[in-house]
C-alpha positions as CSV (number, residue, x, y, z in Angstrom):
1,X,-33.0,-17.5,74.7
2,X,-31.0,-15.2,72.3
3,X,-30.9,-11.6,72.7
4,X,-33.1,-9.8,70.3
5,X,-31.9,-6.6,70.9
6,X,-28.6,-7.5,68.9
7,X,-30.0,-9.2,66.1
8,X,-32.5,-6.3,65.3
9,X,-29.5,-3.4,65.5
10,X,-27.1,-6.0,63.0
11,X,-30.6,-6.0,60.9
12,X,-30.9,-1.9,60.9
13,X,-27.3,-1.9,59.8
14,X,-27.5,-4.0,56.8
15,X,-30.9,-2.4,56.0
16,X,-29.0,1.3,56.5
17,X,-25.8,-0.3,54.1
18,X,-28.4,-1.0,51.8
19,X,-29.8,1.9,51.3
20,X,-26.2,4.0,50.9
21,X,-25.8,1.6,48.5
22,X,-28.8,2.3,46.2
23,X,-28.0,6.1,46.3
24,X,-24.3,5.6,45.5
25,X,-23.6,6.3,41.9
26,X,-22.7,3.1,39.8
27,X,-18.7,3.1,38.6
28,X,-17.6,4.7,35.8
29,X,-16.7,2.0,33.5
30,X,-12.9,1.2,32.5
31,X,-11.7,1.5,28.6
32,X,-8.8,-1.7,28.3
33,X,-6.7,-2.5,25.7
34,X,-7.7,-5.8,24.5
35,X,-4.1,-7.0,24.0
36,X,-1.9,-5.8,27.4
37,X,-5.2,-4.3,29.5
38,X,-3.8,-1.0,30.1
39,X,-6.8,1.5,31.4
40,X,-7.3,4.6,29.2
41,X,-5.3,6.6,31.8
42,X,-2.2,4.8,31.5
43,X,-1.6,5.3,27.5
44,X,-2.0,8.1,24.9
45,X,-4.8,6.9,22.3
46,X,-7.3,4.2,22.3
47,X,-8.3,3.3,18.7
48,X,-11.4,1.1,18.5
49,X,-11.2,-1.8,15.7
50,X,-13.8,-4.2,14.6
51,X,-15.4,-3.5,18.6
52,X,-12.5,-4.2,19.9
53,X,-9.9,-1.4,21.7
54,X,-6.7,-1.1,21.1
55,X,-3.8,1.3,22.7
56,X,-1.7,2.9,20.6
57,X,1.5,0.9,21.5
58,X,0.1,-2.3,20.8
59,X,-0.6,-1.0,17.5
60,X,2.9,-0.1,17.0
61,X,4.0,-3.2,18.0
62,X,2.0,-5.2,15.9
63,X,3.1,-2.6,13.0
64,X,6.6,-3.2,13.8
65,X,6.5,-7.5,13.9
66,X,4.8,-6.6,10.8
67,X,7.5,-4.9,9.3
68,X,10.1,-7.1,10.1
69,X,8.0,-10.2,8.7
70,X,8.2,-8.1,5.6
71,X,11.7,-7.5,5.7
72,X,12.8,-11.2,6.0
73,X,10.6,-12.4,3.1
């Protein structure tokens, strides 16, 4: 027969885990750019558009391939 003694304890540990993890507080969630998924933390602004977000050197990019569209025209 099995040994009882273990399988109760590895039960009391799970149920213990448990537990820690219901009084844990959930994570913060993460701002990304849509475009090149930088965090919040790793770029100046974050402008939201049309519920999207947007870091403010994505936007420059995009500004400057517009430009130069214009340009060639």
């Amino acid at each position: 027969m099995g040994d009882r003694s273990k399988i109760e304890a590895r039960r009391a540990s799970v149920r213990r885990g448990l537990e820690a993890a219901k009084d844990a507080e959930p994570p913060a969630a993460v701002v990304r750019c849509r475009s090149c998924r930088k965090s919040g933390r790793e770029v100046r602004v974050m402008i939201e558009m049309g519920g999207f977000v947007f870091c403010n050197e994505c936007i420059a990019a995009a500004h400057g391939i517009c430009e130069g569209q214009k340009a060639s025209r």
